[in-house]
C-alpha positions as CSV (number, residue, x, y, z in Angstrom):
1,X,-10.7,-20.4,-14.4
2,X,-6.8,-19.0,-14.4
3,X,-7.0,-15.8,-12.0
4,X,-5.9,-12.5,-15.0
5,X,-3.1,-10.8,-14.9
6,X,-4.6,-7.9,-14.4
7,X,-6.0,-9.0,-11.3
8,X,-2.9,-10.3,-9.5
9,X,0.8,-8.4,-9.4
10,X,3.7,-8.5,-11.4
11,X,6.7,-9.1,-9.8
12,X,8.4,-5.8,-8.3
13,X,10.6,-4.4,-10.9
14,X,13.2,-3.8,-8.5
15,X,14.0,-8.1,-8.1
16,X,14.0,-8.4,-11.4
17,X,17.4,-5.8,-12.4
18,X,19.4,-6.1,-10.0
19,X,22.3,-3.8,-11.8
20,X,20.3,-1.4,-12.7
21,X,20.8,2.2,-12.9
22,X,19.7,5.4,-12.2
23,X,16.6,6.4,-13.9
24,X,16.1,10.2,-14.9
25,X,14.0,12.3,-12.7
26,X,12.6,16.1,-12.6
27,X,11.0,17.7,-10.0
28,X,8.5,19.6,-11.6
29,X,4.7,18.8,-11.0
30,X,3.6,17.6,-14.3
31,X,-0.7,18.0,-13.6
32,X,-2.8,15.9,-12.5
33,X,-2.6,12.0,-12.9
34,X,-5.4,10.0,-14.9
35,X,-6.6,7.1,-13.8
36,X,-5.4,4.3,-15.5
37,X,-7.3,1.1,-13.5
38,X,-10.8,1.9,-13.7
39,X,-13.4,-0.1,-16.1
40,X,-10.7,-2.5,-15.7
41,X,-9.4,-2.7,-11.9
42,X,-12.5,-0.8,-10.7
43,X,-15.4,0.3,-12.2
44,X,-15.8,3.4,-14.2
45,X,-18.9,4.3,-13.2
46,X,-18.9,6.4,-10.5
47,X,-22.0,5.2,-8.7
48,X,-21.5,1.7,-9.4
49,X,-18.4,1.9,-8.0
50,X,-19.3,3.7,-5.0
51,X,-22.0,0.8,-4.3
52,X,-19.5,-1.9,-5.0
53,X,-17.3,0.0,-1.9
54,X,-19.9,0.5,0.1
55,X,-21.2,-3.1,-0.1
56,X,-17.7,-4.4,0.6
57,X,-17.6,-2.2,3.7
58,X,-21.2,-3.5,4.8
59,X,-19.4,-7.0,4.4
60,X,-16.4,-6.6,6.8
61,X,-17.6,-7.5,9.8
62,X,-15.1,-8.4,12.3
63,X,-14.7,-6.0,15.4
64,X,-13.0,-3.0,14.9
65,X,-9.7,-3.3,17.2
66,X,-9.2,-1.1,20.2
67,X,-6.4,1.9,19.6
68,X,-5.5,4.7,18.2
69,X,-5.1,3.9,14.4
70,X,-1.4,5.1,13.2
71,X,-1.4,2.5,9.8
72,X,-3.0,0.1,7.5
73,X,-1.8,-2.2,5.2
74,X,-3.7,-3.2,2.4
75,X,-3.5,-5.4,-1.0
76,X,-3.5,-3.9,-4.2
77,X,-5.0,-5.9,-6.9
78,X,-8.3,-5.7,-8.7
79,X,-11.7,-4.9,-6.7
80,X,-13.0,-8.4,-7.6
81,X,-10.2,-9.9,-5.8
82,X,-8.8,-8.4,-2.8
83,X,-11.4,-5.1,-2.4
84,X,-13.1,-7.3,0.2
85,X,-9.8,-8.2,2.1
86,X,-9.1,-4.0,1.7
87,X,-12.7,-3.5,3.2
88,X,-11.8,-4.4,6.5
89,X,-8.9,-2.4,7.0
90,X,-10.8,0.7,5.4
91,X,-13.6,0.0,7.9
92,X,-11.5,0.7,10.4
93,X,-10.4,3.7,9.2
94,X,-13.7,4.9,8.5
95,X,-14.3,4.6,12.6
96,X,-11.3,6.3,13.2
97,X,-11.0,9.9,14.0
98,X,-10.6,11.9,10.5
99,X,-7.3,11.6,8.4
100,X,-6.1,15.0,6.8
101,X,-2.7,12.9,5.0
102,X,-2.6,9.5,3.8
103,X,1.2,8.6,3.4
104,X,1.0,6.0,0.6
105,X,3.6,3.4,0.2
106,X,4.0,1.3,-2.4
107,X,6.6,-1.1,-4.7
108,X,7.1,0.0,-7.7
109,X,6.2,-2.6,-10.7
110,X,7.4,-1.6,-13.7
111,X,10.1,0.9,-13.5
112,X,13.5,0.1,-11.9
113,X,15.4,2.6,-10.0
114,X,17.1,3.0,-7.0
115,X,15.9,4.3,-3.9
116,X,12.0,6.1,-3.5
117,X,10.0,8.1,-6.2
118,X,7.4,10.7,-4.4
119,X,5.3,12.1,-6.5
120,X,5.0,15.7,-7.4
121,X,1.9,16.0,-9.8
122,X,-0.8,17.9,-8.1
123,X,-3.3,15.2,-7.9
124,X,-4.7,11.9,-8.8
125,X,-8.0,11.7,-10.1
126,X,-10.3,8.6,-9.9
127,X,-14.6,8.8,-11.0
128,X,-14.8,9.8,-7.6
129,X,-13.4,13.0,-8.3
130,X,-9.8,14.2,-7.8
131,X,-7.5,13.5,-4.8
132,X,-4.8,16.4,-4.5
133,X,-0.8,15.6,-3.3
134,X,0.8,17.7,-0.4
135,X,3.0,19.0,-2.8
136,X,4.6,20.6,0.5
137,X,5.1,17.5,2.5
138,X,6.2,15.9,-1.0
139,X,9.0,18.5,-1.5
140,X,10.2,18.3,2.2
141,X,10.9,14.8,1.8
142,X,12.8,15.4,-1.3
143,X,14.6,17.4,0.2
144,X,15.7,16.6,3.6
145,X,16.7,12.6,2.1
146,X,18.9,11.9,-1.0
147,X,17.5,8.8,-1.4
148,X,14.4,9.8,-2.5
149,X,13.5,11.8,-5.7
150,X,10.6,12.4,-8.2
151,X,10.9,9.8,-10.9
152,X,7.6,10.8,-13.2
153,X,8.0,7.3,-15.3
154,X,7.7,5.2,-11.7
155,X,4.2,6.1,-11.1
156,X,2.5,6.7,-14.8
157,X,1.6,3.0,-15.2
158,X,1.6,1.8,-11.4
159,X,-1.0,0.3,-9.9
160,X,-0.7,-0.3,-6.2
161,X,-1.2,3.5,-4.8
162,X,-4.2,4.2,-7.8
163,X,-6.0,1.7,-6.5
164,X,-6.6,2.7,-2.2
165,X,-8.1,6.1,-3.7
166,X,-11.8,5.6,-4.5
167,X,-11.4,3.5,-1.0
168,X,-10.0,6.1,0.5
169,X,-12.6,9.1,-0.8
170,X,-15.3,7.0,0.6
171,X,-14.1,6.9,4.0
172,X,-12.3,9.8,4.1
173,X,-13.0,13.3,3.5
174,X,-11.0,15.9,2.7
175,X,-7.8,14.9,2.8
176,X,-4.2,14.7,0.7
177,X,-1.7,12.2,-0.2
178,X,2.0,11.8,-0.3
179,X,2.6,8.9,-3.0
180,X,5.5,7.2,-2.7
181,X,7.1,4.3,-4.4
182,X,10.2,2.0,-3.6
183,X,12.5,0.9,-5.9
184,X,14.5,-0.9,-3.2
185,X,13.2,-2.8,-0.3
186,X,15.8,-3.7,1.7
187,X,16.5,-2.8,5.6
188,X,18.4,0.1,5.0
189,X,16.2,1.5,2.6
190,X,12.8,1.1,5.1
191,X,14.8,2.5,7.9
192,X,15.8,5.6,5.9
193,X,12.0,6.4,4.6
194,X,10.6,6.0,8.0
195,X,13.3,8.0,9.7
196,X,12.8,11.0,6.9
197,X,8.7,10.4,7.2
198,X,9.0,11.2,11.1
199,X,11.6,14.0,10.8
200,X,9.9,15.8,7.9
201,X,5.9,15.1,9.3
202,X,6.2,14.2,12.9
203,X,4.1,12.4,14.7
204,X,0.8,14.5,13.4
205,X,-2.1,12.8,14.6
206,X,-3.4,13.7,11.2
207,X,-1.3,11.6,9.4
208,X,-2.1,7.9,8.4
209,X,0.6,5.6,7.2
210,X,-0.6,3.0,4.5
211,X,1.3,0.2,3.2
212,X,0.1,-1.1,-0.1
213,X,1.5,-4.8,-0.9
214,X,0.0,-8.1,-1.8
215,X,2.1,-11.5,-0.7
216,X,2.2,-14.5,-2.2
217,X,2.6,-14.6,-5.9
218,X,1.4,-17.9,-8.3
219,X,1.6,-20.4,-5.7
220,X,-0.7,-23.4,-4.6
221,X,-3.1,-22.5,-2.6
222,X,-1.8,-24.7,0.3
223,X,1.5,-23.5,-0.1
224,X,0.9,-19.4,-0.4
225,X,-1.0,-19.9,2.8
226,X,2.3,-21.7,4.2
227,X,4.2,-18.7,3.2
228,X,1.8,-15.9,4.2
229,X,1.1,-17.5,7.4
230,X,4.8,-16.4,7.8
231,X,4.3,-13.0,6.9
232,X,1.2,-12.6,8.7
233,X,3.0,-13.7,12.2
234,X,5.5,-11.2,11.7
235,X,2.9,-8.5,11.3
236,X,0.9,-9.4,14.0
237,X,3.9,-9.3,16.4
238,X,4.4,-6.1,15.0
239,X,8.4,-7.1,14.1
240,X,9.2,-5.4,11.1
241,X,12.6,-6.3,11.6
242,X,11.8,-10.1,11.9
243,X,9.5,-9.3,8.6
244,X,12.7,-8.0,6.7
245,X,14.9,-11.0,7.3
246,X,11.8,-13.7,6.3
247,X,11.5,-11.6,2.8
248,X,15.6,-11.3,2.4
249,X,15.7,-15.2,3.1
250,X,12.4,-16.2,1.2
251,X,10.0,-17.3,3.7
252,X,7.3,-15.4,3.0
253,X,6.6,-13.3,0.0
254,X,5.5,-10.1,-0.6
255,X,5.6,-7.6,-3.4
256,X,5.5,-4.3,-1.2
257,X,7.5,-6.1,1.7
258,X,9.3,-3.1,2.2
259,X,6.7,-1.1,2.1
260,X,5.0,-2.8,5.4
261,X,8.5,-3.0,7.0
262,X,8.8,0.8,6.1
263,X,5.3,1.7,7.2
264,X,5.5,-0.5,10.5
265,X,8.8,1.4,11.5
266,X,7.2,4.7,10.6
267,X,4.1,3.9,12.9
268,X,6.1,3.0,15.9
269,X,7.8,5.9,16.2
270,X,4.8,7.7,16.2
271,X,3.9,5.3,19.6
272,X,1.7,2.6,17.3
273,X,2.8,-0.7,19.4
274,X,0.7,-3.1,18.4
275,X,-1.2,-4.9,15.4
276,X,-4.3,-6.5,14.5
277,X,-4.5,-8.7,11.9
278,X,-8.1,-8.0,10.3
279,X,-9.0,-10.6,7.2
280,X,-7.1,-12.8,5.0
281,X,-7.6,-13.9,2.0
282,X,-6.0,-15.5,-1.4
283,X,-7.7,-14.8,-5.5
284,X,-8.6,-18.8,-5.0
285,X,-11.1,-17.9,-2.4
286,X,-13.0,-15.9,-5.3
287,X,-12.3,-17.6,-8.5
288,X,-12.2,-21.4,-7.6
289,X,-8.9,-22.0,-9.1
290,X,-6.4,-22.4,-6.1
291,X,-3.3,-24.1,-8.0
292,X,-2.0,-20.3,-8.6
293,X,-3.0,-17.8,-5.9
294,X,-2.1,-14.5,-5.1
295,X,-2.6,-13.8,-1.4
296,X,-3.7,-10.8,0.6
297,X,-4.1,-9.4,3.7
298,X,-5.3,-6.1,6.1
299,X,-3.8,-4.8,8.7
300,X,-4.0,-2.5,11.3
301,X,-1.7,-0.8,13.4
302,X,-2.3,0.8,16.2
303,X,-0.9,3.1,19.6
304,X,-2.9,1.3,22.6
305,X,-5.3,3.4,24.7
């Protein structure tokens, strides 16, 4: 069976126009967002998808590393596929002290532009209710980095951040987000969005970093796991400058690349120094078909005890 589209990632937006120009932003909240994924990504149903969660988390059962969580990083395609992999990172944060703000970080799929999008609508809702933005923490960011803007056509259709947020209601409770999407992934712009994240937030205890990407894309199973296994090293040294220059050269693969690399800056600074690599998986491992995977991972980082 060929693994669906809607399953797996596009390729970022942001590889594919490399010319592009600026697209037109406002930075007026514009209500809350809809969901667009569930009854297709996730269920619609609020309990079933609560039980589909919950058995996931049941499921991940490795040991939950020692540390003081700072970040996760998690894939982003449908339940059926990587929500297991997710589990395990989730699990973690569901032992961890409470979260008030979830930093989410993301690639954007669909809508190229240059630089980051945060969102300013006042919430995202999911049929686990509704999960408000820090409009504050939002605005700051806005503010105190040109390179970032609110781009409302980035994040109507997007997947990646939509998707953490019945995971993130079930472990957490409440809390706000800060959605953010990259147009551009490369050094410079990862070093820029975790030097604004710690100058605008600080290192706030309260605060958890999350990375949202999936690797490889449409590859045979043997050779996505020769390319992940690249991607995973890097993390698990905890060398997101080693994990920039494997992306930029094409040794490993990964749609929100610069969304770890930005997320693994922003954690050290705020004294994470050092990662555990918690499940891996690829879509083969669930629908028998492993001539074109997609491959995910979780991740934790964390500020040793």
């Amino acid at each position: 069976m060929k693994t669906p589209l809607f399953a797996v990632l596009m390729v970022p937006a942001f590889l594919l126009y490399q010319g592009y120009g600026v697209v037109s932003s406002a930075k007026e909240p514009q209500g809350v967002r809809k969901a667009i994924l569930a009854g297709t990504w996730y269920p619609a149903n609020p309990d079933n998808l609560r039980r589909i969660i919950v058995g996931y988390l049941s499921k991940a059962d490795a040991d939950i590393p020692e540390g003081t969580l700072k970040a996760v990083i998690v894939p982003h395609a449908g339940y059926p596929y990587s929500g297991q992999v997710a589990a395990y990172a989730y699990r973690v944060l569901q032992k961890a002290p409470s979260f008030k703000r979830v930093v989410l970080i993301g690639p954007s799929h669909r809508v190229p532009f240059r630089g980051i999008s945060a969102n300013l609508q006042s919430g995202y809702e999911t049929p686990l209710g509704s999960v408000p933005v820090d409009l504050a923490s939002a605005e700051r960011l806005i503010q105190a980095d040109d390179n970032i803007r609110w781009i409302p056509q980035a994040h109507a259709r997007e997947h990646c951040l939509e998707i953490q947020l019945p995971f993130l209601q079930t472990v957490l409770e409440d809390f706000q987000i800060v959605p953010l999407l990259m147009g551009q992934q490369d050094m410079e712009t990862c070093r820029s969005l975790a030097q604004t994240l710690i100058q605008v937030l600080g290192n706030a205890e309260d605060t958890l970093f999350l990375a949202s990407t999936d690797l490889s894309h449409f590859h045979s199973d043997a050779e996505a796991r020769t390319l992940d296994t690249v991607f995973i090293e890097h993390v698990r040294t905890f060398d997101p400058e080693a994990l920039s220059r494997a992306l930029a050269k094409g040794s490993c693969e990964a749609c929100g690349g610069g969304a770890a690399v930005a997320t693994m800056l922003a954690a050290r600074q705020t004294g994470a120094n050092r990662s555990a690599v918690l499940h891996y998986a690829n879509s083969g491992d669930v629908t028998g078909d492993h001539r074109q995977v997609v491959g995910y991972v979780s991740a934790a980082l964390l500020r040793s005890r």
